[in-house]
N, C-alpha and C positions, 0 to 999 in steps of 0.2 A: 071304194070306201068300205064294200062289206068283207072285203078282205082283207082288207088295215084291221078293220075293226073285230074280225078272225082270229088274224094274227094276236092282236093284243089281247084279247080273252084270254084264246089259249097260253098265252106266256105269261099273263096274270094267275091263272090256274096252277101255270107249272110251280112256280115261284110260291105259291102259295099251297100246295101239296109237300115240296118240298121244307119250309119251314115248319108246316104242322108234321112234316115225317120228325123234327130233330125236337118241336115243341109244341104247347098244347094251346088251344083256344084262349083257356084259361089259366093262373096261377094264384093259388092258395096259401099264401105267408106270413107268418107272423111282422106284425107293424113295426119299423125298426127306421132310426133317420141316418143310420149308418151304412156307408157306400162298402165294408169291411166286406171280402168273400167267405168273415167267418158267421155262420148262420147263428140266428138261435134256434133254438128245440122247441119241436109242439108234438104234443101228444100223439099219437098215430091213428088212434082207432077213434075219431071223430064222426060224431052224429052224420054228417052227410058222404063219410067212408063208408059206413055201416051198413046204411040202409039209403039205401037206391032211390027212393021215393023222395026224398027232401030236396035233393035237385033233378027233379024228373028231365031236365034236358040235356043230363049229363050219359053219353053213351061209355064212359067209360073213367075212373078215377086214380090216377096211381101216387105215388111217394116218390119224391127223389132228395137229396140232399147234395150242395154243392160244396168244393173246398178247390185254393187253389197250389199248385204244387210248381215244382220244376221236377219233368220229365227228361230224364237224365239214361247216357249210355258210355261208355268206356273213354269216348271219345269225345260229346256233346251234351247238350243240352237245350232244353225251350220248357219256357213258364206254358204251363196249361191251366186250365178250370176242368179238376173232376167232377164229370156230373155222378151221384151215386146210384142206382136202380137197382127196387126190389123182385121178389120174385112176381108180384101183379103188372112189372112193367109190357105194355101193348108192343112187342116187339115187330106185327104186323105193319109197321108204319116207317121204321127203321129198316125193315129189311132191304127194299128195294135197291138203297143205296148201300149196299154192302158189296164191295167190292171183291176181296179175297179174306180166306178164314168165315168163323164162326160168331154168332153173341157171345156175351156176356152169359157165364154161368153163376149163378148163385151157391154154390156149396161154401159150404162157413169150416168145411173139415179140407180146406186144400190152402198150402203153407201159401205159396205162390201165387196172387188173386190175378183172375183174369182182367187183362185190359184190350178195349178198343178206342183203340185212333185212327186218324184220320190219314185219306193217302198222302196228303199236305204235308205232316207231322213224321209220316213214316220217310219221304220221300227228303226231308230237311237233316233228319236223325240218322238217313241209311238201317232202319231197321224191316224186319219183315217177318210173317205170320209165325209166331213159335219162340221169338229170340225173348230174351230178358231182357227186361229192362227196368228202373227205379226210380221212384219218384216222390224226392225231397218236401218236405213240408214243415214251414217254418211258424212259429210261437214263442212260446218260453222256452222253447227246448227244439234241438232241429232231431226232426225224426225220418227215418227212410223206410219206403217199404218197396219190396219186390214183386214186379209184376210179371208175366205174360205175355206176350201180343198173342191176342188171343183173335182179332179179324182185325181188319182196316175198309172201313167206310166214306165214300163222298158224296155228299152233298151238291157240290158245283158250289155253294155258299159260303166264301171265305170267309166272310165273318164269322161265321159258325165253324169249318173245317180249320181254322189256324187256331181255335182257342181252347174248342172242348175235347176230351176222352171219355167216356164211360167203363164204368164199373161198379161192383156190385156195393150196395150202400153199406153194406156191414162192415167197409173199410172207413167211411166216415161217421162212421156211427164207433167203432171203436178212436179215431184217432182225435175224438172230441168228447168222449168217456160217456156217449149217451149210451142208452140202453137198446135192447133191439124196441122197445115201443117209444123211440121219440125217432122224429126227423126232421128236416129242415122246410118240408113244405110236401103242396101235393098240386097237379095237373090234373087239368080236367077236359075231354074231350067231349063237346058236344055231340048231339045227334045228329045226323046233318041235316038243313033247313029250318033247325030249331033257332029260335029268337032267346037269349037271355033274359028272363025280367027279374028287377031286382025285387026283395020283399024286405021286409019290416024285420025278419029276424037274422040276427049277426051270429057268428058262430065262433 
């Protein structure tokens, strides 16, 4: 029994190290009753962004905005959800699971934005660390932009490895006409052992 119950910690842990590697404790979004992947815009530089003190049990707080596309190559294709990150994203948490290649860089002066996908994704598409590739997004208008493969990451969590890429947010932030101070939301990683408690002020 104490090694059933060994077993099962540790593979609670791992599972749960793993998910908080791709997401965060918490999630910070504007109220919305639509299931759309198109987000709305919230301000960026909010009171419990700013200043560290208003959720003391937060060890860490970043931006990301999501949209979703079809990751497209010469020959194929798969619908993805990009997730956007900025330059405050905690990349210590993603690293582990990176497989071959580099992060995501942030430079807003390069034609070609980096992208990271998944070995899932890479492995579906025949693509690999360097190649081009582009990814479709549809609205009122269909628009394409060129990426990268700029790393390939896994998980183990299909859920997670068959749907998301990352990239840096100033692609969704341009292809939704927000400005660089709006985004679609923000994460919050606790401190560990820290208890959430809620308070009386909404933000």
């Amino acid at each position: 029994m104490i090694i059933a119950t060994s077993m099962i910690n540790g593979f609670q842990k791992e599972i749960r190290n793993k998910v908080l590697g791709f997401w965060s404790h918490m999630q910070i979004v504007p109220f919305s009753l639509s299931s759309s992947l198109q987000e709305q815009a919230i301000y960026k530089y909010q009171d419990f962004y700013t200043d560290s003190t208003i959720i003391p049990e937060a060890r860490h707080i970043q931006v990301t905005a999501l949209k979703g596309g079809l990751l497209k190559t010469d020959d194929d294709f798969e619908g993805i959800i990009l997730r956007g990150v900025g330059s405050d994203f905690d990349w210590s948490n993603m690293k582990p699971y990176l497989k071959q290649g580099d992060i995501v860089k942030n430079d807003t002066n390069v034609g070609r934005k980096d992208i990271l996908i998944s070995l899932l994704t890479a492995k579906r598409l025949q693509v690999a660390v360097g190649d081009k590739v582009t990814v479709t997004f549809m609205g009122n208008s269909i628009r394409n932009r060129p990426f990268k493969v700029c790393g390939i990451y896994e998980t183990g969590l299909e859920e997670f490895d068959s749907r998301y890429a990352i990239t840096d947010i100033g692609v969704i932030q341009d292809l939704n006409n927000w400005g660089p101070d709006s985004v679609g939301g923000f994460e919050v990683f606790l401190k560990e052992g820290s208890l959430f408690k809620s308070r009386d002020k909404s933000y």
